[in-house]
Structures are given as C-alpha cells and as structure tokens.
C-alpha positions in Angstrom: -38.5 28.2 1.6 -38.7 24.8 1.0 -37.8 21.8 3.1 -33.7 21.0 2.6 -33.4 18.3 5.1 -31.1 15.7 3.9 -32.6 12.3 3.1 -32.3 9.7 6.1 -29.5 7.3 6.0 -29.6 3.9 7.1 -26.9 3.3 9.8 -25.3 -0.3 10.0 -26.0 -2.8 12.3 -23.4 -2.8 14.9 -22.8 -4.9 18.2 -22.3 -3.1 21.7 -19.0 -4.6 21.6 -18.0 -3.3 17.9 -19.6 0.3 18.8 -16.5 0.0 21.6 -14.0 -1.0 20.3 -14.7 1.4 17.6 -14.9 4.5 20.2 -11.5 3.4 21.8 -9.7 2.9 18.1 -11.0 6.5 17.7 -9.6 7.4 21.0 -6.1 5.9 20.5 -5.4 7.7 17.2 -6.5 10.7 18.9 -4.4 10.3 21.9 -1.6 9.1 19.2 -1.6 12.2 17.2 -1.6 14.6 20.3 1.9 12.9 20.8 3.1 13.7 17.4 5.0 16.8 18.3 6.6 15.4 21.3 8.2 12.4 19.5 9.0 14.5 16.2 11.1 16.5 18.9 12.7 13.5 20.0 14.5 12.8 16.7 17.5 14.4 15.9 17.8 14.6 11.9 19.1 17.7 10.5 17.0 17.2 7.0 13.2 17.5 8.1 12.4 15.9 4.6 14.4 12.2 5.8 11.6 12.3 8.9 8.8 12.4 6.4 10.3 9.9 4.2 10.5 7.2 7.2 7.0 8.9 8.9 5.2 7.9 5.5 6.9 4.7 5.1 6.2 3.8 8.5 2.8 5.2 7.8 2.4 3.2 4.8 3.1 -0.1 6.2 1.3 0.0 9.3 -1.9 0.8 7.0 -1.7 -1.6 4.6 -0.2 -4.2 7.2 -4.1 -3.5 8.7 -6.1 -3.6 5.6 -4.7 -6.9 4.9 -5.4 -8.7 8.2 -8.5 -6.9 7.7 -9.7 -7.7 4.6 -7.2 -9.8 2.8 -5.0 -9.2 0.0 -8.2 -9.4 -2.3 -10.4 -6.9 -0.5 -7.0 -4.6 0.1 -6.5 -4.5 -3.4 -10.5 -4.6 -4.8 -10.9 -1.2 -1.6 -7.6 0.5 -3.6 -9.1 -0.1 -6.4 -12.8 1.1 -5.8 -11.8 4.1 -3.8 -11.8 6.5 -6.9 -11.4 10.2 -7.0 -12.7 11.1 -3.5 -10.1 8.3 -1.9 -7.4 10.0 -4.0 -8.2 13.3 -2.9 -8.1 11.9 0.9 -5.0 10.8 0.2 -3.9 13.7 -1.1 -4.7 15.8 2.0 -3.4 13.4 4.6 0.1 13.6 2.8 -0.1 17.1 2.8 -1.2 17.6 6.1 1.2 15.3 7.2 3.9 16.8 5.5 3.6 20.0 5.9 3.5 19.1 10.3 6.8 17.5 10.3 8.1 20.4 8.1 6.4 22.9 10.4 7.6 21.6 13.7 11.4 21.5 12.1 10.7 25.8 11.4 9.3 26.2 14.8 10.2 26.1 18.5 7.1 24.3 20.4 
C-alpha cells in the first residue's frame, strides 16, 4: 500500500496567553450549550417556532456584534463574503441543528 499520510500543516504562531484565552472561549460555549435545555425549559411559549425566531435573532446579533469588534465592518463583510460554499453549508447545518433542538425539546419531556 502506499503511504496516505496527509501532508503537514503549518500551525500559526500563537502566544501562551492567546492559546488561553482560546481554550477558555472553547470552554464557555461548551459549558453554554450544556445549559441550552435548561433555559429552553424556562420559557413558557406555546409556539416552539417564536423561540427559534428570537434564539436565531439573538443568535444572529451576538455573532455579528463579535465579528465586528473583531474585525471591523470591512473584514465582517470581506469574511461573509469569502466564506463560499463550505461557510454556506456550515451555516446551513448550525440552523438546522439548531432548529431542530428547540423543536425537539418542545416534543419531549427532559
């Protein structure tokens, strides 16, 4: 057989300090999501669908609001604009996913 090994990739440079912060942003969203059931509990909405509107919206905001301090309205919009069919397709299954949880939770009992 012959030798499949993927070719190496260069990793950036990152600080000690960027490393961190990175591993506790990754934490937080984690420990954010786990709570996702609990407050979708919390609200009291007959119509499942009017908790995904205001989730997404929410959602939405929150994102961009980041990009931007980020990266600035230029780099917000020129990132938007580069992501391409793979960033669609990410978007796609994140509003699926996301979706198809609140609907979920409003059909179950947990």
């Amino acid at each position: 057989m012959t030798d499949t090994a993927s070719p190496r990739v260069a990793l950036p440079d990152v600080s000690p300090r960027e490393e961190r912060i990175g591993m506790l942003l990754v934490f937080l969203s984690a420990l954010m999501w786990s709570f996702g059931g609990t407050i979708a509990r919390f609200i009291h909405v007959d119509d499942s669908w009017a908790v995904v509107f205001w989730r997404s919206l929410w959602a939405v905001a929150f994102l961009v609001a980041f990009m931007v301090w980020r990266d600035g309205w230029r780099g917000t919009l020129r990132l938007f604009r580069d992501m391409g069919l793979p960033g669609l397709g990410v978007t796609l299954c994140f509003a699926t996913a996301s979706t198809s949880f609140i609907v979920a939770l409003a059909y179950t009992t947990v």
